[in-house]
N, C-alpha and C positions, 0 to 999 in steps of 0.2 A: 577280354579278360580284365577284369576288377582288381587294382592294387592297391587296396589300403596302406596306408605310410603308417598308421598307428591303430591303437586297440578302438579309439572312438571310432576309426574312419571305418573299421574292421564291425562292429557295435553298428554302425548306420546302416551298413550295406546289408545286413541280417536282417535290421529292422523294416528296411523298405522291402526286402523280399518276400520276407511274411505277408507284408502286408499285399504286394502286388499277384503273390503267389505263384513266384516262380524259385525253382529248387537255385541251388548252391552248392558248388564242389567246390570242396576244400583242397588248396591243391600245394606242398610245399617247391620239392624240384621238378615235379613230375615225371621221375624215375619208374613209377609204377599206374601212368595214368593207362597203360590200357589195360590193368586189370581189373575185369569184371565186365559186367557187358557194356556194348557200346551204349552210350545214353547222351539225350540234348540237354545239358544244362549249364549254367553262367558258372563259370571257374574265376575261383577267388583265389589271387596266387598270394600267398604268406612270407614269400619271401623279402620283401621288404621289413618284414617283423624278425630283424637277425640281431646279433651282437647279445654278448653276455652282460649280466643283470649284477651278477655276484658270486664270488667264488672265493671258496675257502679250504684251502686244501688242507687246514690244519682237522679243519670240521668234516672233512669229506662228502662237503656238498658243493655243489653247482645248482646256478640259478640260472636261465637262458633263455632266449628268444625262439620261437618254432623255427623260423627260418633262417636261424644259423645252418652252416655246411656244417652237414658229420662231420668232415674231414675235418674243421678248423676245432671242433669242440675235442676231436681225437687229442688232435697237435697241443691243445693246450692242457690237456689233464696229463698225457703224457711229457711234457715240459719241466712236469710237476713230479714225476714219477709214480703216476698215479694213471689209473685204466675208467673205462665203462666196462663194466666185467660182466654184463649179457655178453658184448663183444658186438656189438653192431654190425653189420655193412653197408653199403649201397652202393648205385654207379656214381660217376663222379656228378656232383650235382646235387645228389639225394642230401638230405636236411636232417637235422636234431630230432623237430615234431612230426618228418613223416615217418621216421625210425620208431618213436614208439606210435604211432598212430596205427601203425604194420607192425605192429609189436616182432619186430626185427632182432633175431638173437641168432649167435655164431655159435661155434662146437665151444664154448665153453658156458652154453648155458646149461649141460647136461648136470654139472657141479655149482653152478656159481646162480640160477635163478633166469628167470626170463624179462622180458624190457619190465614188464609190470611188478616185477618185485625191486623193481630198482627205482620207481619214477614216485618220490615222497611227495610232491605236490605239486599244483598247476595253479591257474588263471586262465577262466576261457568266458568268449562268450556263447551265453545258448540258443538256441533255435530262437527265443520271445525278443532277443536283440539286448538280453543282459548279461552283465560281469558276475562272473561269482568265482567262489576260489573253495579248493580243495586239498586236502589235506596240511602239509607243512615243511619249514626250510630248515628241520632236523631230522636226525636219524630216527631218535626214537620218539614217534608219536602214536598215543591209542586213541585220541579224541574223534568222534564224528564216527559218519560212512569212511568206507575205505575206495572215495572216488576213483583215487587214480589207479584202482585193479579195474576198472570199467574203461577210464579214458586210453587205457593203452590196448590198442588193438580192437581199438574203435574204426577206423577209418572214417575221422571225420564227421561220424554221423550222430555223434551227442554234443559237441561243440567246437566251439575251437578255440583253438591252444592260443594264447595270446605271452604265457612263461610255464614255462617250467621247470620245476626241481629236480633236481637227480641225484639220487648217492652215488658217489665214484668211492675208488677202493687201489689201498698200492698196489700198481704194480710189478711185478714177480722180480727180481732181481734177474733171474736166468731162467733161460726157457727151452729144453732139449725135446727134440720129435724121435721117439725108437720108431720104428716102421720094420713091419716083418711082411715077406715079398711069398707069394706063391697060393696064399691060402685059400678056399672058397669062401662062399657066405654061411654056410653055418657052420665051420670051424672058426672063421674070422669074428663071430658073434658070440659065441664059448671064449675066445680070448677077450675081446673088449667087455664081455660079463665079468668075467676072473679078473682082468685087471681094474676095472672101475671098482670091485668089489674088494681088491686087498688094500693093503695097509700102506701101499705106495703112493697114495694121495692123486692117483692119477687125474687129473684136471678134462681131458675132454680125451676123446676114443673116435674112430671115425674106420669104414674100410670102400673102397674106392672098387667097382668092376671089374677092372685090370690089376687086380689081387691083390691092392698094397692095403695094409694096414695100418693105423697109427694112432698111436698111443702120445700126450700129452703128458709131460712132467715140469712144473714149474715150482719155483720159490728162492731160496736162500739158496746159493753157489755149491754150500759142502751138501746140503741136503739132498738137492739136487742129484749130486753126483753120486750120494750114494742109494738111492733109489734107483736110478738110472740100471745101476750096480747089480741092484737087486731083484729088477723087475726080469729079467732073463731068467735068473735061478728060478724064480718063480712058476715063472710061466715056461717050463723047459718042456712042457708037455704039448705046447700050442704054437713052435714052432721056432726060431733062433731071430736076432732083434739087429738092426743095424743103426746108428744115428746118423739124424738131418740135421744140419746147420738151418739159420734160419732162414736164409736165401732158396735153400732147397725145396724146407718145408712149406715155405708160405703158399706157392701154391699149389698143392695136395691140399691144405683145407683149405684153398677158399673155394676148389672143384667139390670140396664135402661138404661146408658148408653155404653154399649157394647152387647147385646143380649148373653153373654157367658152361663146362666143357662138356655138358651132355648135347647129345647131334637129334634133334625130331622136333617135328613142330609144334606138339603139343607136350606141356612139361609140369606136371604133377607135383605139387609137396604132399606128402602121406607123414601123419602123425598114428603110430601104432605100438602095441609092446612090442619092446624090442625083441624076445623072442622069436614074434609070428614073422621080424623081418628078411631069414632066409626065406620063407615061403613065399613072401610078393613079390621078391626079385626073381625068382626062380620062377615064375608064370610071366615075366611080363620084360624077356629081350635082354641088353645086356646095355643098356644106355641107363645106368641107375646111380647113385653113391649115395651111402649110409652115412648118418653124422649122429650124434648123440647116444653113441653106442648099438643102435640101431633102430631108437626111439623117431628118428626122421628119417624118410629116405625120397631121397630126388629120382624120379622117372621121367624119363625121356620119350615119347612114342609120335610115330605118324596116325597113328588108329582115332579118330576123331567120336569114338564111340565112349559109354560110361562102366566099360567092364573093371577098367582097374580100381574105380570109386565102387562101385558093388562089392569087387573082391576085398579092399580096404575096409569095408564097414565088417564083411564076415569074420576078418580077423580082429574085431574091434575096435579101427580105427575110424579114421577120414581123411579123405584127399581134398585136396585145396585145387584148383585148375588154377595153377600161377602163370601160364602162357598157351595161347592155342589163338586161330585164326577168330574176325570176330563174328564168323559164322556160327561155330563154335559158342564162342562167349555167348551171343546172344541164345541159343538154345539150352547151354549147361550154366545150369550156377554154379559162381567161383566156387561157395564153400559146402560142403556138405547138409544134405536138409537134415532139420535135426526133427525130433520128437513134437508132434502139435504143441503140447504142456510150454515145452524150453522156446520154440519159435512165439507165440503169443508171450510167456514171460517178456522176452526180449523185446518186443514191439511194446509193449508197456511202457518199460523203462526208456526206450528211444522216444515215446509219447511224451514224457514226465520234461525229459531235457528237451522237446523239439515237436511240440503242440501242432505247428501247423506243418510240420512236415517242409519244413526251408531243407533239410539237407538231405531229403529222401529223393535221391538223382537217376532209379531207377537202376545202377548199379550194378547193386545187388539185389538177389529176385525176393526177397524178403523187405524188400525196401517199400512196401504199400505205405499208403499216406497214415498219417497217424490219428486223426481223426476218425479211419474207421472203425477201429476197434470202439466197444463201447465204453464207457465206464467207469 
C-alpha cells in the first residue's frame, strides 16, 4: 500500500503509474473496499491527507482533507450547531472523501439534496499526475463546469481528492420521530407520500419490514411541536402516530438508512419511484427497509442470481450489488448496465480526466482502459 504524506507525494505516485502502467485504487478508510469486483491493483491509502483546511461557520463552508474521519468532520460542524445535511454515514473508519466519492446520503436526502449537491469545490489530482481545481469556497457560484456533480460519486475514478469544499447548514434545534406500528408496504407508502407531501415540512420518511414507519420532524422547538401536533390530524386516515426520543430513534434509521440489520448474504440498494416500491418488496422475502419515502429500498437475499436487478429496472429503477460473495462480484457488476449512448458517454469523460487509464482497477466492469475508445 502507497501512502502519500502530501498532494506532491500523492501527484508522483499517479505520475509513475501512468507511466509504468499499472492501475491505482484510491482507497480512504477502506470501509467499502470489497465493493465491486475483486481486482489486482496498487491501493493508494489517502488517509494521511486529513485535517481541516478552513472553516467558516458564519459562511457555511468547510474546507477539508479526504482523509479526515466522518466522524471528526461530524463532531466538528456539530460543535458549531451546524450539520452535513446529505447526513452521511459509514463504519467506523470511513472518511470525509470516500463519503462523497460513494456519494453517501442518509434519510434526509429525500428533502435536503444528495453528497453532490452539497460538495461546492475540490482539488484533485488527475490520471496525467496533475493538480487542478474545481468549482469554489462559496455558496453561490455559476462560474465553469459544475465538476463536483461528476467528482461525487465518482469512486475514485476521475481523480483524486487532495481538498475539499462542502456547504454545511444549521442544525435543527429539535428533532422528534412519530412512528406509526402495524402497517404494510403500501399503506406505509400512501402515508410517507401524504406526509412528505403536506405542509408539515416533514424532513425524511422511512418504513422498516417489521411494520414500523417513520416520519421525521425537525426545526425550531414551538414548530416542531406544533407540526408534531398536526401531523396525526392529518394523517388520521393512514393509521395513529406515537413519539421516539432520540435514543430510540437513532437506530430505526440507521437499519433504513443503511440496510445494516438486514440477515442474507447478498444486499442490494435499489433506487426506484417510490410508488413501484410496495411491488419489489412484495416479490422479494421480507429482509428489506424503505428510506426516502420509498425512493431507496435495502434488500437482503441468499439468491446469488440477477432477478431482483431485472425486476428493479421493469419498475424503472436499478440495483446496485452493495455486498455479496466475490463469486458473485466477479460475475455481476456492482451497478446497473446502462444504455450503450450513457456507458460510452461515461468512458469518454473518465478518458478526458484519466488518459491512460491509472485508475481503471477493473472494479467495475465498465472500467476498460481508456485508450480504447477512439477519438
Amino acid at each position: 500500500m502507497l501512502d502519500p504524506r502530501d498532494a506532491q507525494d500523492l501527484a508522483q505516485i499517479i505520475t509513475d503509474a501512468g507511466a509504468r502502467g499499472t492501475p491505482l485504487e484510491l482507497r480512504g478508510g477502506g470501509t467499502k473496499a470489497d465493493f465491486g469486483a475483486p481486482r489486482e491493483a496498487e491501493v493508494v491509502s489517502l488517509t494521511a491527507l486529513t485535517g481541516v483546511v478552513d472553516y467558516d461557520p458564519a459562511e457555511l463552508v468547510l474546507t477539508v482533507r479526504p482523509g479526515t474521519p466522518l466522524a471528526d468532520v461530524q463532531a466538528l460542524v456539530a460543535a458549531e450547531g451546524q450539520m452535513l445535511a446529505f447526513e452521511p454515514y459509514g463504519a467506523p473508519g470511513a472518511t470525509i472523501g470516500g463519503a462523497i466519492a460513494a456519494a453517501v446520503a442518509g434519510s434526509r436526502r429525500v428533502t435536503a439534496g444528495s453528497a453532490r449537491d452539497h460538495l461546492l469545490g475540490f482539488t484533485a489530482i488527475s490520471g496525467r499526475g496533475e493538480s487542478f481545481v474545481a468549482g469554489a469556497k462559496v455558496v453561490k457560484n455559476v462560474t465553469g463546469y459544475d465538476l463536483p456533480k461528476l467528482m461525487a460519486g465518482s469512486w475514485g475514478r476521475l481523480g483524486a481528492m487532495t481538498e475539499l469544499t462542502l456547504k454545511v447548514l444549521p442544525a435543527p434545534r429539535c428533532t422528534v420521530t412519530l412512528m406509526a406500528e402495524g402497517l404494510m408496504a403500501e399503506a406505509a407508502h400512501a402515508l410517507m407520500a401524504a406526509a412528505l407531501g403536506s405542509n408539515a415540512d416533514v424532513s425524511a420518511a422511512a418504513h422498516l419490514a417489521h411494520g414500523i414507519t417513520l416520519l421525521r420532524v425537525a426545526g425550531f422547538a414551538p414548530s416542531v411541536e406544533y407540526r408534531c401536533n398536526a401531523l396525526p390530524k392529518l394523517m388520521t386516515a393512514h393509521g395513529t402516530f406515537s413519539r421516539l426520543d432520540g435514543a430510540e430513534a437513532a437506530p430505526l434509521w440507521h437499519e433504513a438508512m443503511t440496510g445494516n440489520a438486514l440477515h442474507g448474504a447478498i444486499r442490494w440498494r435499489v433506487h426506484l419511484p417510490p410508488r413501484r416500491a410496495p411491488e419489489l418488496v412484495a416479490r422479494f422475502g421480507t429482509q428489506w427497509a424503505m428510506d426516502w419515502g420509498g425512493g431507496q429500498v435495502w434488500i437482503a437475499l441468499d439468491d446469488t442470481g440477477t432477478a431482483l436487478r431485472e425486476a428493479a429496472a421493469a419498475l424503472g429503477g436499478e440495483a446496485v450489488l452493495m455486498q455479496a460473495p466475490p463469486e458473485m462480484r466477479t460475475r455481476v457488476p456492482a451497478f446497473q448496465p446502462r444504455a450503450p449512448g450513457v456507458m460510452a458517454l461515461e468512458a469518454r469523460v473518465r478518458r478526458a480526466f484519466d488518459p491512460l487509464g491509472v485508475f481503471a482497477t477493473a472494479r467495475f466492469a465498465e472500467d476498460a482502459h481508456a485508450d480504447q475508445l477512439p477519438a
